[in-house]
N, CA, C and O atoms as a GROMACS GRO file, in nm:
protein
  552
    1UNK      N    1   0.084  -0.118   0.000
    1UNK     CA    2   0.000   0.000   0.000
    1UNK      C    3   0.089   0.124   0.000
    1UNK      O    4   0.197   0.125   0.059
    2UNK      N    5   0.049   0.213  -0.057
    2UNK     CA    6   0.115   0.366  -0.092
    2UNK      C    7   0.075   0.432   0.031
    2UNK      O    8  -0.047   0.424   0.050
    3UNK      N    9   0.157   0.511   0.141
    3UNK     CA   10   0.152   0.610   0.192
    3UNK      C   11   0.154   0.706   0.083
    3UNK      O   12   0.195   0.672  -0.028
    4UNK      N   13   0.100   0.857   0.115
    4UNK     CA   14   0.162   0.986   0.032
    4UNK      C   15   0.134   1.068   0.153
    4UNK      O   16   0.033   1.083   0.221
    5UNK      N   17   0.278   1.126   0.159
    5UNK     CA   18   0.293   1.269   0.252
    5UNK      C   19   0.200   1.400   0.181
    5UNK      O   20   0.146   1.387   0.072
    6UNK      N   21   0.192   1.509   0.251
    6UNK     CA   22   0.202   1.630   0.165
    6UNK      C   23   0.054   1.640   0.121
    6UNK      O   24  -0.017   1.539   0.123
    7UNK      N   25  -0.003   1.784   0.074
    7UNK     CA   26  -0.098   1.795   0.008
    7UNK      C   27  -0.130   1.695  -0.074
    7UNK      O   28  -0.041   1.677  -0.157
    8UNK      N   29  -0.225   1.620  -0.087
    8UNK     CA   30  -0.311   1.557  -0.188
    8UNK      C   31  -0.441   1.616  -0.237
    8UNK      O   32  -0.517   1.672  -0.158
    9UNK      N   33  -0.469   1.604  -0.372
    9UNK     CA   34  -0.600   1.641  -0.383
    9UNK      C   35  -0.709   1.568  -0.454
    9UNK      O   36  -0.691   1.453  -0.414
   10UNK      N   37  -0.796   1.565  -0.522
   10UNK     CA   38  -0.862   1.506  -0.622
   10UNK      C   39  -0.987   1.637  -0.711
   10UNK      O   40  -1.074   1.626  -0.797
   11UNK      N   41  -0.941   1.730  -0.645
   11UNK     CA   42  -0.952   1.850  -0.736
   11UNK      C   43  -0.893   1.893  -0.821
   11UNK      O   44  -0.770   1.885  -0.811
   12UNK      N   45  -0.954   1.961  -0.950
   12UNK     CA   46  -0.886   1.985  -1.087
   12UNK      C   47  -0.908   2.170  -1.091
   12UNK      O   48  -0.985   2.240  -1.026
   13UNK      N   49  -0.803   2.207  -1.198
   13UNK     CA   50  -0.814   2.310  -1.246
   13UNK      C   51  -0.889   2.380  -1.318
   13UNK      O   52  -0.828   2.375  -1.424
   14UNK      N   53  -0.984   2.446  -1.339
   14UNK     CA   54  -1.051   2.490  -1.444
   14UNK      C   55  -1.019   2.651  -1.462
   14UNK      O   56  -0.991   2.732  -1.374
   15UNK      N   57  -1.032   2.672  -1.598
   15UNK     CA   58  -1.000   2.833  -1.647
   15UNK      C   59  -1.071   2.842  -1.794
   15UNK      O   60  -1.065   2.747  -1.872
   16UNK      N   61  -1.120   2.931  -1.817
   16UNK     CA   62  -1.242   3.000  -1.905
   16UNK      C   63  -1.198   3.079  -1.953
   16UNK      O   64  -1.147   3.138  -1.859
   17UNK      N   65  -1.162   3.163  -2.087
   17UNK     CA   66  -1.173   3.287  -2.151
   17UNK      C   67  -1.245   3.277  -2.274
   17UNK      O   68  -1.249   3.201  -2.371
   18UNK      N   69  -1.339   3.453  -2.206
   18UNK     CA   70  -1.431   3.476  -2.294
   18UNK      C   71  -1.372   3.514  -2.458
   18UNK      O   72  -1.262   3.567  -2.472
   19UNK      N   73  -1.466   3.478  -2.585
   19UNK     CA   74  -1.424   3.454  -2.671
   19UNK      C   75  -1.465   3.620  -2.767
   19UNK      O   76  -1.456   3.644  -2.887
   20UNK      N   77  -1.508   3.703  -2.660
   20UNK     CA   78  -1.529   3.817  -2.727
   20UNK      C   79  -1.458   3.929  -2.683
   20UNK      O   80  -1.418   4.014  -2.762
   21UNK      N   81  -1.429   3.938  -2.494
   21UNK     CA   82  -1.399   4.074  -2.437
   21UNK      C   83  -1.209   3.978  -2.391
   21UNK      O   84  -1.113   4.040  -2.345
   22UNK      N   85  -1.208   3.870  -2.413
   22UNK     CA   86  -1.024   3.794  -2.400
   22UNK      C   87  -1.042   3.759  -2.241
   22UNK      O   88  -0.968   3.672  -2.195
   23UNK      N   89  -1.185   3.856  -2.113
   23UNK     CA   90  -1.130   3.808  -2.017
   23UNK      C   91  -1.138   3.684  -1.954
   23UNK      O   92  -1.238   3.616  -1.975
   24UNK      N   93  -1.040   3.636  -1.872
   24UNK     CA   94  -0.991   3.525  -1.820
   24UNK      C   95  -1.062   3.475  -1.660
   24UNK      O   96  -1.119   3.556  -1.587
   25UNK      N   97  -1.049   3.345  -1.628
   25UNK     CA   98  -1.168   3.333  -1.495
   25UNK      C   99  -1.092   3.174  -1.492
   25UNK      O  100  -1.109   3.094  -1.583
   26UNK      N  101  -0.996   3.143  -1.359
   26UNK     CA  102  -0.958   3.022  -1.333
   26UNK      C  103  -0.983   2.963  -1.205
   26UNK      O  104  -0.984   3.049  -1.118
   27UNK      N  105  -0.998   2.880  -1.174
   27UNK     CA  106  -0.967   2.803  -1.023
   27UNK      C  107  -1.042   2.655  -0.997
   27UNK      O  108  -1.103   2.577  -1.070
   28UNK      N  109  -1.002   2.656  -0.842
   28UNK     CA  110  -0.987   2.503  -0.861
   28UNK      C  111  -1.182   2.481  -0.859
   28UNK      O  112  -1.257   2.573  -0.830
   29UNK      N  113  -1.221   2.360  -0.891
   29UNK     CA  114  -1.324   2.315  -0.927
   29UNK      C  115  -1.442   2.459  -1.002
   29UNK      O  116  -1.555   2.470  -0.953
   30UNK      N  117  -1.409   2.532  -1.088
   30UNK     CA  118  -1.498   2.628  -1.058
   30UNK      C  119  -1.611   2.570  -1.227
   30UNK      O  120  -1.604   2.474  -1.304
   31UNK      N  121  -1.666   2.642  -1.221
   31UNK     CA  122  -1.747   2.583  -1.366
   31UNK      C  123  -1.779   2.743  -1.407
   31UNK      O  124  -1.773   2.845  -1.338
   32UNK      N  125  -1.820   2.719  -1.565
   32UNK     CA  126  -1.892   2.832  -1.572
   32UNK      C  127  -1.958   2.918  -1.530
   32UNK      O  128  -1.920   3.028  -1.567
   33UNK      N  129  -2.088   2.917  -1.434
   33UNK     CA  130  -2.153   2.994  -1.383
   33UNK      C  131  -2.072   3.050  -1.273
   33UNK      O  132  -2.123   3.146  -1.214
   34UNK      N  133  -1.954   3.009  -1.234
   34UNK     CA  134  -1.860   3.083  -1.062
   34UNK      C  135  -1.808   3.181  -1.157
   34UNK      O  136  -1.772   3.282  -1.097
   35UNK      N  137  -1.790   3.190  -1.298
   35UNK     CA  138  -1.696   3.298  -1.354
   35UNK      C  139  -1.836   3.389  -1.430
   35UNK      O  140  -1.812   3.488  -1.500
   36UNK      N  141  -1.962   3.348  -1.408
   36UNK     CA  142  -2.017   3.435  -1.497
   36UNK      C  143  -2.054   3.425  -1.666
   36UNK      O  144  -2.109   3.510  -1.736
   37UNK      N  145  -2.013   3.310  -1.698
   37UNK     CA  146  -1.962   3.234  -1.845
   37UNK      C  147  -2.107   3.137  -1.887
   37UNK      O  148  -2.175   3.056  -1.824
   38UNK      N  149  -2.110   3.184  -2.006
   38UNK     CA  150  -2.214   3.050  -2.109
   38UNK      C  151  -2.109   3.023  -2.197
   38UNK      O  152  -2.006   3.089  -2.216
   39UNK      N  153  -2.156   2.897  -2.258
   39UNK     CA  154  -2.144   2.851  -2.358
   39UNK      C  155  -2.269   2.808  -2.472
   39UNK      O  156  -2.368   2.746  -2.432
   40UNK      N  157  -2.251   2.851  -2.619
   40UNK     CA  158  -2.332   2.846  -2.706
   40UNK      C  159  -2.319   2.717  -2.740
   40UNK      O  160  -2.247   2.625  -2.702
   41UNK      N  161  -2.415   2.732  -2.830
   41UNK     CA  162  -2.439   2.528  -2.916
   41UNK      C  163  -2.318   2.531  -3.016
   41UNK      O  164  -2.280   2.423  -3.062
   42UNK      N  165  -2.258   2.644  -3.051
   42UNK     CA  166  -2.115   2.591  -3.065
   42UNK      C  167  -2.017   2.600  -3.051
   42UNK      O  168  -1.930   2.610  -3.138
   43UNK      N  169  -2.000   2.600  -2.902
   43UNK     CA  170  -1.882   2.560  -2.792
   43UNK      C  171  -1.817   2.736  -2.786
   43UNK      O  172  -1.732   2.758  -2.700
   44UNK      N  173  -1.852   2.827  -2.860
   44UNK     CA  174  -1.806   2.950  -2.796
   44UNK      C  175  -1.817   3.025  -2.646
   44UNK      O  176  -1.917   3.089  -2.614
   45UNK      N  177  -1.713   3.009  -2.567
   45UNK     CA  178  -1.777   3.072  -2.422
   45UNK      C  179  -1.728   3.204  -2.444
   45UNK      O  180  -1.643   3.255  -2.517
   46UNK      N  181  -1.846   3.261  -2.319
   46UNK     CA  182  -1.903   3.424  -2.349
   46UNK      C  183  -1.898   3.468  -2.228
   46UNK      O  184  -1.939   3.386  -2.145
   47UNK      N  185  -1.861   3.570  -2.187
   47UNK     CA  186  -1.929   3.630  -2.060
   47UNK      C  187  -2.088   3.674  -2.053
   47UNK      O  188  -2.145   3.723  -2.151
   48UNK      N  189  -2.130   3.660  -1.973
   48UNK     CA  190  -2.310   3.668  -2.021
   48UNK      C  191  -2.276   3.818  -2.010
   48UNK      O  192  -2.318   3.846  -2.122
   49UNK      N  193  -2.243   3.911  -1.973
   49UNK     CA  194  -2.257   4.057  -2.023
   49UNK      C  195  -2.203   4.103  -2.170
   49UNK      O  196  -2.194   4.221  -2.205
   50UNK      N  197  -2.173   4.002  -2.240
   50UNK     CA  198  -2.148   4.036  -2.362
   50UNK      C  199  -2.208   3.952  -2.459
   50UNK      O  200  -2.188   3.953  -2.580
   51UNK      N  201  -2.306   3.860  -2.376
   51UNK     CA  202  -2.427   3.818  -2.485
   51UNK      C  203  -2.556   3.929  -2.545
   51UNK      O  204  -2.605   4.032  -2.497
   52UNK      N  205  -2.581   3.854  -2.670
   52UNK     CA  206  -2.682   4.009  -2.745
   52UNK      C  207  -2.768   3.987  -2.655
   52UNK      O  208  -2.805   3.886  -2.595
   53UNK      N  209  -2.811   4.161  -2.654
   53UNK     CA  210  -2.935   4.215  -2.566
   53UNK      C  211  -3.032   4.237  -2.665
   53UNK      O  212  -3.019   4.254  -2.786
   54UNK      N  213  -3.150   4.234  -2.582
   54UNK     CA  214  -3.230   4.241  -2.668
   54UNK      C  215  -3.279   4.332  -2.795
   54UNK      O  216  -3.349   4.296  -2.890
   55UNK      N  217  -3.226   4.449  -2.769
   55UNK     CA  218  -3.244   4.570  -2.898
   55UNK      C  219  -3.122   4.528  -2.996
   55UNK      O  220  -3.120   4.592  -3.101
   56UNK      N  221  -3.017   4.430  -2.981
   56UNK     CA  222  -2.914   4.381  -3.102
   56UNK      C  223  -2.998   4.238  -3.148
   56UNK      O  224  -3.009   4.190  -3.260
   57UNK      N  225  -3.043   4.198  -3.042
   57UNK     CA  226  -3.153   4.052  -3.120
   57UNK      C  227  -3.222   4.127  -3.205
   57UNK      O  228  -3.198   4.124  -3.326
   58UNK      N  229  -3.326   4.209  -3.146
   58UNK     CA  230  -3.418   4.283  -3.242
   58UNK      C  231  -3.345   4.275  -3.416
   58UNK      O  232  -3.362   4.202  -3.513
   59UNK      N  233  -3.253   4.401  -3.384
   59UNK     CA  234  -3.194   4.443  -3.509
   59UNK      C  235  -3.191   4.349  -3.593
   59UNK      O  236  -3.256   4.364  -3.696
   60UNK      N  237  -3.096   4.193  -3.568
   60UNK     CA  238  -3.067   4.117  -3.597
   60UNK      C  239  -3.215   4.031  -3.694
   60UNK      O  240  -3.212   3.967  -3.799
   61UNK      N  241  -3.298   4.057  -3.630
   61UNK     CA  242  -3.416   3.964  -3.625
   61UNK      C  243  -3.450   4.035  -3.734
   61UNK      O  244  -3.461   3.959  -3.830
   62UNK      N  245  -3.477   4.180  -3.769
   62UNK     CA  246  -3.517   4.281  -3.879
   62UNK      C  247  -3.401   4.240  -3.986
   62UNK      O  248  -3.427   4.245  -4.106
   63UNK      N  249  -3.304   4.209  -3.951
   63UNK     CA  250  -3.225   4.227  -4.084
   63UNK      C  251  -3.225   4.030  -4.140
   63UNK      O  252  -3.187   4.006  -4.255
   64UNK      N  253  -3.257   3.941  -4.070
   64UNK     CA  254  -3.231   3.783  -4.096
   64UNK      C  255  -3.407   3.718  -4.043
   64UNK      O  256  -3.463   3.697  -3.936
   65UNK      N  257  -3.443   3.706  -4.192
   65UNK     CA  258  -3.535   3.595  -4.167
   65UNK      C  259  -3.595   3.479  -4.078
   65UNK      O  260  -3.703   3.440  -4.032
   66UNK      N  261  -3.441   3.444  -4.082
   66UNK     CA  262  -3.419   3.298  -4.052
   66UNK      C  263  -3.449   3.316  -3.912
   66UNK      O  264  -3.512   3.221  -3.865
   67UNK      N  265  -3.418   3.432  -3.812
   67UNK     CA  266  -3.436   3.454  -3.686
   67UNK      C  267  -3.556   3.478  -3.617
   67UNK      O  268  -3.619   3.578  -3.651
   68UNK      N  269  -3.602   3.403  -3.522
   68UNK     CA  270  -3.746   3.392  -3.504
   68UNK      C  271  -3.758   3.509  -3.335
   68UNK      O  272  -3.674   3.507  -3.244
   69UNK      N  273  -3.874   3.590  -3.338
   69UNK     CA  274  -3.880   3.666  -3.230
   69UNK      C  275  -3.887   3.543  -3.094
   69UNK      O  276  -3.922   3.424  -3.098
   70UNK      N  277  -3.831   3.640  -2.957
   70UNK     CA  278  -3.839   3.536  -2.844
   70UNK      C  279  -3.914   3.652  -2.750
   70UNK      O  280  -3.875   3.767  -2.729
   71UNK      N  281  -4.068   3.567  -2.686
   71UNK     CA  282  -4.110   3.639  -2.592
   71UNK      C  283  -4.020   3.619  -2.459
   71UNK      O  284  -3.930   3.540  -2.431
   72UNK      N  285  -4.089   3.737  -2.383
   72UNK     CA  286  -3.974   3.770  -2.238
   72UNK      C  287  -3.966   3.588  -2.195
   72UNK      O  288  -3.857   3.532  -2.192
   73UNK      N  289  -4.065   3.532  -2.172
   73UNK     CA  290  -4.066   3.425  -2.091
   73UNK      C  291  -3.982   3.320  -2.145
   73UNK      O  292  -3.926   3.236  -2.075
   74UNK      N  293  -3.976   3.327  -2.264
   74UNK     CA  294  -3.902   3.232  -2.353
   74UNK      C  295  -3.784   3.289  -2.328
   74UNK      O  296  -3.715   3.219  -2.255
   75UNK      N  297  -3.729   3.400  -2.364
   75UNK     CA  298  -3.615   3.469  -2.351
   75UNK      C  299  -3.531   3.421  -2.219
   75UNK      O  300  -3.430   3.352  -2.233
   76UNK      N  301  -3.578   3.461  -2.089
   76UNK     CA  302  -3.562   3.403  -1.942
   76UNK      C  303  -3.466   3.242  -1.962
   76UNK      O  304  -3.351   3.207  -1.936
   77UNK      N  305  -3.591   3.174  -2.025
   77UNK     CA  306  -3.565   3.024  -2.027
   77UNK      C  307  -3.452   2.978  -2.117
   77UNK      O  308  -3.393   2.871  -2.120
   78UNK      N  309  -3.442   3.059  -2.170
   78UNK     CA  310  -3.286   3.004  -2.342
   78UNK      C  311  -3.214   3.041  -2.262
   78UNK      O  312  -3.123   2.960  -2.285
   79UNK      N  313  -3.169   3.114  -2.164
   79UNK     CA  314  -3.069   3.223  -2.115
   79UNK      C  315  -3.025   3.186  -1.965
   79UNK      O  316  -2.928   3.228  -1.902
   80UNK      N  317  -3.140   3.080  -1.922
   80UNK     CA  318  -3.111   3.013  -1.778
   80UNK      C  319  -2.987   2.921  -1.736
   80UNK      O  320  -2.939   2.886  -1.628
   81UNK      N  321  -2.958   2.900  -1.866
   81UNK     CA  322  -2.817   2.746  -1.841
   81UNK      C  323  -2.731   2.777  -1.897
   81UNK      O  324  -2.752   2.821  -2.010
   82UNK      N  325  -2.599   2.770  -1.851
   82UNK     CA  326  -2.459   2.805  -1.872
   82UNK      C  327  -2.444   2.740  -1.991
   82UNK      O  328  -2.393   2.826  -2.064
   83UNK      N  329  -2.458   2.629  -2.063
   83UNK     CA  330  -2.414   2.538  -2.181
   83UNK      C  331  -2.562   2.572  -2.259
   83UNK      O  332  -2.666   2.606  -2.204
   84UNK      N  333  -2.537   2.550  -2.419
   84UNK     CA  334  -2.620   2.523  -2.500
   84UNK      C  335  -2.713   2.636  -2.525
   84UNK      O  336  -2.829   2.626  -2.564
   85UNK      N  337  -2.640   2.758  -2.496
   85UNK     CA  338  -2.718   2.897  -2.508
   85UNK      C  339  -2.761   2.901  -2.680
   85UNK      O  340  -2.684   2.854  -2.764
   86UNK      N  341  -2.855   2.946  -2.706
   86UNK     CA  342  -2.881   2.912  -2.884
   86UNK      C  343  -2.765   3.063  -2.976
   86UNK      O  344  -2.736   3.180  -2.951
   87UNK      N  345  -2.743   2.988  -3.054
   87UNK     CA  346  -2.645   3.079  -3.171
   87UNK      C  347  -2.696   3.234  -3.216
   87UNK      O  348  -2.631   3.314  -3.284
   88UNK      N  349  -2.852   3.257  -3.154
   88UNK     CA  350  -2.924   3.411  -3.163
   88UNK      C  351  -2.881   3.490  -3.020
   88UNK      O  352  -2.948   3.586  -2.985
   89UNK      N  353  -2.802   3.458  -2.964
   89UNK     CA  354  -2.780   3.523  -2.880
   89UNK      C  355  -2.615   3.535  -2.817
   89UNK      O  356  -2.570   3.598  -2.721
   90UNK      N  357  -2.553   3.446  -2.916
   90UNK     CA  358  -2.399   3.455  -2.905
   90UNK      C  359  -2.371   3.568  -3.029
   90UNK      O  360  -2.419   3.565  -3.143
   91UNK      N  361  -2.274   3.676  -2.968
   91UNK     CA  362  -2.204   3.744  -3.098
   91UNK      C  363  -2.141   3.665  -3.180
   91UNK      O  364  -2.149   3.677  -3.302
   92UNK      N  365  -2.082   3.589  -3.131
   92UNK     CA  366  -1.970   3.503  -3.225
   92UNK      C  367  -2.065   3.461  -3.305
   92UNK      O  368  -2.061   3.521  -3.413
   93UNK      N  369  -2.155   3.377  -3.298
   93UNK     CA  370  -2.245   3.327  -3.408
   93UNK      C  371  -2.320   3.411  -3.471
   93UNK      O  372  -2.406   3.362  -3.545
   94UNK      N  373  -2.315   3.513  -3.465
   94UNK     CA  374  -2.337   3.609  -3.502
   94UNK      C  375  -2.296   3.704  -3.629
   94UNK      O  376  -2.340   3.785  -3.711
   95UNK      N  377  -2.196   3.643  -3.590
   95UNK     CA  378  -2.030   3.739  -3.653
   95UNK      C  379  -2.041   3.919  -3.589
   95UNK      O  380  -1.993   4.019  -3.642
   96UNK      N  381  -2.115   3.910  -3.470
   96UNK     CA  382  -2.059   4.046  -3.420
   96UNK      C  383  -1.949   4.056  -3.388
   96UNK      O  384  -1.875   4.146  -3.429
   97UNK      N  385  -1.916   3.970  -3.311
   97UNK     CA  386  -1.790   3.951  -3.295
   97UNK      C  387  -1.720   3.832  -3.320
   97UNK      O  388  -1.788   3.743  -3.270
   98UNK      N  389  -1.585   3.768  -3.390
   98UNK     CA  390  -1.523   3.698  -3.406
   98UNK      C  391  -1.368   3.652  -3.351
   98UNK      O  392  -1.261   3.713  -3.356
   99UNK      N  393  -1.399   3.526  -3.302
   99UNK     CA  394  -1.282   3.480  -3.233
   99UNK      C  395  -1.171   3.461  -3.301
   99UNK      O  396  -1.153   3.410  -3.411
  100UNK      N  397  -1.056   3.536  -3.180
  100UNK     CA  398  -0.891   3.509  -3.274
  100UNK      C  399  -0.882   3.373  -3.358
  100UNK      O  400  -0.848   3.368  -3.476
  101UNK      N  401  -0.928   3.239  -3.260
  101UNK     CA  402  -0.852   3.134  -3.290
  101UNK      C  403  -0.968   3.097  -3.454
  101UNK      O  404  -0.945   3.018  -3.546
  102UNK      N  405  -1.071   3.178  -3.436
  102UNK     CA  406  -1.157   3.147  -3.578
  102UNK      C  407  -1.100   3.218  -3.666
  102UNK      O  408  -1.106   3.183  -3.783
  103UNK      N  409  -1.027   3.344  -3.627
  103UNK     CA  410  -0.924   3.445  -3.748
  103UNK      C  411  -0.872   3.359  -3.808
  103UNK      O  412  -0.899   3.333  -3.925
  104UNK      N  413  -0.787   3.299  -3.739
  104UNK     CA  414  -0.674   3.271  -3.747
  104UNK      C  415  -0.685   3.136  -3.846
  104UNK      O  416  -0.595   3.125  -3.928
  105UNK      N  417  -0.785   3.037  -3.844
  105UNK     CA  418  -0.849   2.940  -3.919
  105UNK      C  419  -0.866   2.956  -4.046
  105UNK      O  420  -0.836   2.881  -4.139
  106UNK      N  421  -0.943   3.116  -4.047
  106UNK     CA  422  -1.017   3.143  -4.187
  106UNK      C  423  -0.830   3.235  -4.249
  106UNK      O  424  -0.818   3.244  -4.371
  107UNK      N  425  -0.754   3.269  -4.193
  107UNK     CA  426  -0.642   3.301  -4.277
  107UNK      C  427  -0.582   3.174  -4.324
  107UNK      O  428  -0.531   3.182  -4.436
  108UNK      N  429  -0.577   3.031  -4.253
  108UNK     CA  430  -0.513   2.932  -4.288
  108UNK      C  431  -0.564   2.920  -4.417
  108UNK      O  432  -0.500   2.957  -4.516
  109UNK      N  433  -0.705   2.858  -4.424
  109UNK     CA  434  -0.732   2.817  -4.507
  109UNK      C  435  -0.744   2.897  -4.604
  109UNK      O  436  -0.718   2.834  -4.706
  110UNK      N  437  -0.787   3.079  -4.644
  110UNK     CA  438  -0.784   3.131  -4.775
  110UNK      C  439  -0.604   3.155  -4.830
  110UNK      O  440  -0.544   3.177  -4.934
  111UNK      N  441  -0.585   3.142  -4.741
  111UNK     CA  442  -0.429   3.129  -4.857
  111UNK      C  443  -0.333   3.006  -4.858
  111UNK      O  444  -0.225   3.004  -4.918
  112UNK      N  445  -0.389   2.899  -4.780
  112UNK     CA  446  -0.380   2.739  -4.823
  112UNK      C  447  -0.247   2.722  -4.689
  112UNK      O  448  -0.217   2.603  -4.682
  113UNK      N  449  -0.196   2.776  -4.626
  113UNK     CA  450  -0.100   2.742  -4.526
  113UNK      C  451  -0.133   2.622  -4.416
  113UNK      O  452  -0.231   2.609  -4.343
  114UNK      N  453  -0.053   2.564  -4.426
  114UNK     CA  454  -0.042   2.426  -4.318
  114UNK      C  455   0.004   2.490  -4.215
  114UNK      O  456   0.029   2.610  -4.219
  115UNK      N  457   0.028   2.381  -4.062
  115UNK     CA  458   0.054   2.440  -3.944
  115UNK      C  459   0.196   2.455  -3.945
  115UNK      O  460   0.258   2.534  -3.874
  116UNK      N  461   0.257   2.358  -4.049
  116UNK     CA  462   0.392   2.317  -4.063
  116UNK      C  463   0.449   2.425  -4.124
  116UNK      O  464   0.549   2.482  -4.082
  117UNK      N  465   0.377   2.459  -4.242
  117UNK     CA  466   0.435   2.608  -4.333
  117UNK      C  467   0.418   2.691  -4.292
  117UNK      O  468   0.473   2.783  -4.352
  118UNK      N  469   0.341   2.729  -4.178
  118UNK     CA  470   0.338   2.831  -4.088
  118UNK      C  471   0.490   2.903  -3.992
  118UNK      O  472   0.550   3.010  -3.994
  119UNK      N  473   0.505   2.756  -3.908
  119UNK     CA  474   0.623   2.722  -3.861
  119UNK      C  475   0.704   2.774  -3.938
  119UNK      O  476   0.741   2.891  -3.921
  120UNK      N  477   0.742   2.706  -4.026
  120UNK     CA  478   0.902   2.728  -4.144
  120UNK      C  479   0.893   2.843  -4.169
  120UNK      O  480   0.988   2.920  -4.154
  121UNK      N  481   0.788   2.876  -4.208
  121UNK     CA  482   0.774   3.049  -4.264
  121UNK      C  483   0.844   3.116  -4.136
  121UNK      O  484   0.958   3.157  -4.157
  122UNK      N  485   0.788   3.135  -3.997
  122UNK     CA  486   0.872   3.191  -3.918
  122UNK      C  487   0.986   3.196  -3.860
  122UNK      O  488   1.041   3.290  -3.802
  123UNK      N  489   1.029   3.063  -3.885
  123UNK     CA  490   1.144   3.037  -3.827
  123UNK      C  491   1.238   3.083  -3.954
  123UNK      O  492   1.345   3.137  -3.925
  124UNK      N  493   1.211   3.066  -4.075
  124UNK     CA  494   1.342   3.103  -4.158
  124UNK      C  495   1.308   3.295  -4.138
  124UNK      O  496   1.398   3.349  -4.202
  125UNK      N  497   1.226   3.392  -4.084
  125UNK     CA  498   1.212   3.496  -4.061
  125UNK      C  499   1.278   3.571  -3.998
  125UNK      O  500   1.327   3.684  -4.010
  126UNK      N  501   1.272   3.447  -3.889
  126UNK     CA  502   1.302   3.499  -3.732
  126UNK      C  503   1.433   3.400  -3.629
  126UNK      O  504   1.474   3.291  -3.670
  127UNK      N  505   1.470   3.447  -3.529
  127UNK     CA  506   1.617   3.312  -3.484
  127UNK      C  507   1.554   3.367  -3.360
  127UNK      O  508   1.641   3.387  -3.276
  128UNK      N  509   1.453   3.393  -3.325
  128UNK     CA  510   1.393   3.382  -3.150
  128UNK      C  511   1.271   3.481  -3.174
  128UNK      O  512   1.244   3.567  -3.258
  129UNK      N  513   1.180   3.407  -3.006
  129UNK     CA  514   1.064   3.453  -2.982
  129UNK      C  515   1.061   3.617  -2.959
  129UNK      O  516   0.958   3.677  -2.989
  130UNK      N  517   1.169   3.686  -2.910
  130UNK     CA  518   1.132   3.850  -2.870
  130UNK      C  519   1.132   3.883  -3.027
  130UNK      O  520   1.020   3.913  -3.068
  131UNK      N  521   1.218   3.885  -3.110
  131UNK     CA  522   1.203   3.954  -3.252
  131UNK      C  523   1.079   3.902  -3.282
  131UNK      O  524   0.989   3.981  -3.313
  132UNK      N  525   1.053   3.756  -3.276
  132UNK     CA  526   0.929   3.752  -3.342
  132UNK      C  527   0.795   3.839  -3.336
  132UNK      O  528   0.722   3.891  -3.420
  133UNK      N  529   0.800   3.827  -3.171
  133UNK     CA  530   0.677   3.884  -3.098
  133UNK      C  531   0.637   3.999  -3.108
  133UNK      O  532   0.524   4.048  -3.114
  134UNK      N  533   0.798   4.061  -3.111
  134UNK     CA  534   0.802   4.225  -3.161
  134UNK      C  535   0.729   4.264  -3.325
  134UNK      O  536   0.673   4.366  -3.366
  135UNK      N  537   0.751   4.169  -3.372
  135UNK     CA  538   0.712   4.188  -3.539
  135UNK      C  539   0.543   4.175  -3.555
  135UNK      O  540   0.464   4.228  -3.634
  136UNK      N  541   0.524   4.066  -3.427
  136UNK     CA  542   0.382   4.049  -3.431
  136UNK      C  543   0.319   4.173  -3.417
  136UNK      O  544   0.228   4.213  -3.490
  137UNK      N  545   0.366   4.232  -3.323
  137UNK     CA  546   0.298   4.328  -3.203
  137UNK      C  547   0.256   4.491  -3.272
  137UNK      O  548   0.186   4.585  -3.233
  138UNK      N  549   0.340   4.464  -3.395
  138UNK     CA  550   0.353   4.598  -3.459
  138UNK      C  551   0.282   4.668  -3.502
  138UNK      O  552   0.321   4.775  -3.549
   0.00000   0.00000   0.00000
């Protein structure tokens, strides 16, 4: 049998950043709702103060068909659970706002770059991370 000295735990880490305002929310066992955080039906997490309000649903709803009005009571109820918030009320699905790591996807693919030619490309650029970062930053 194993003795173990010392702190033990069987608690895990969790950490969240929102995919619209970058801010960050970590600790041990915490879940979405301890940081304030949904997640949409497709996996974008949000801070709920930067989910659409209702006069950007509106708009939204006037300018896209496809978007169906939500009474208050209904509204309440889509908006009650941290996971599976519907895509009319995430910016990202939206395209109000768009996530770096989705930038960064849609540059791969319109000019055909692999993760690998990415790499090479920088490294024959650059011979370390501060020049690089600096070049990024510019």
């Amino acid at each position: 049998m194993k003795i173990r000295k010392g702190f033990v735990s069987n608690s895990s880490t969790s950490s969240f950043v929102c995919d619209v305002c970058g801010e960050g929310c970590s600790g041990m066992d915490i879940g979405l709702s301890d940081c304030d955080m949904v997640k949409c039906v497709n996996e974008h997490t949000i801070c709920r103060e930067e989910l659409l309000h209702k006069e950007e649903l509106q708009e939204l709803i006037d300018q896209n068909n496809e978007l169906e009005e939500t009474d208050d009571e209904k509204w309440d109820e889509e908006l009650s659970y941290n996971y599976g918030i519907p895509e009319k009320f995430c910016p990202c699905c939206q395209l109000k706002s768009i996530p770096k790591d989705e930038r960064y996807l849609f540059i791969k693919r319109i000019f055909g770059f692999t993760e690998e030619g990415i790499d090479n490309l920088i490294r024959r650029k650059f011979t370390n991370h501060k020049d690089f970062m600096e070049y990024v930053k510019k």
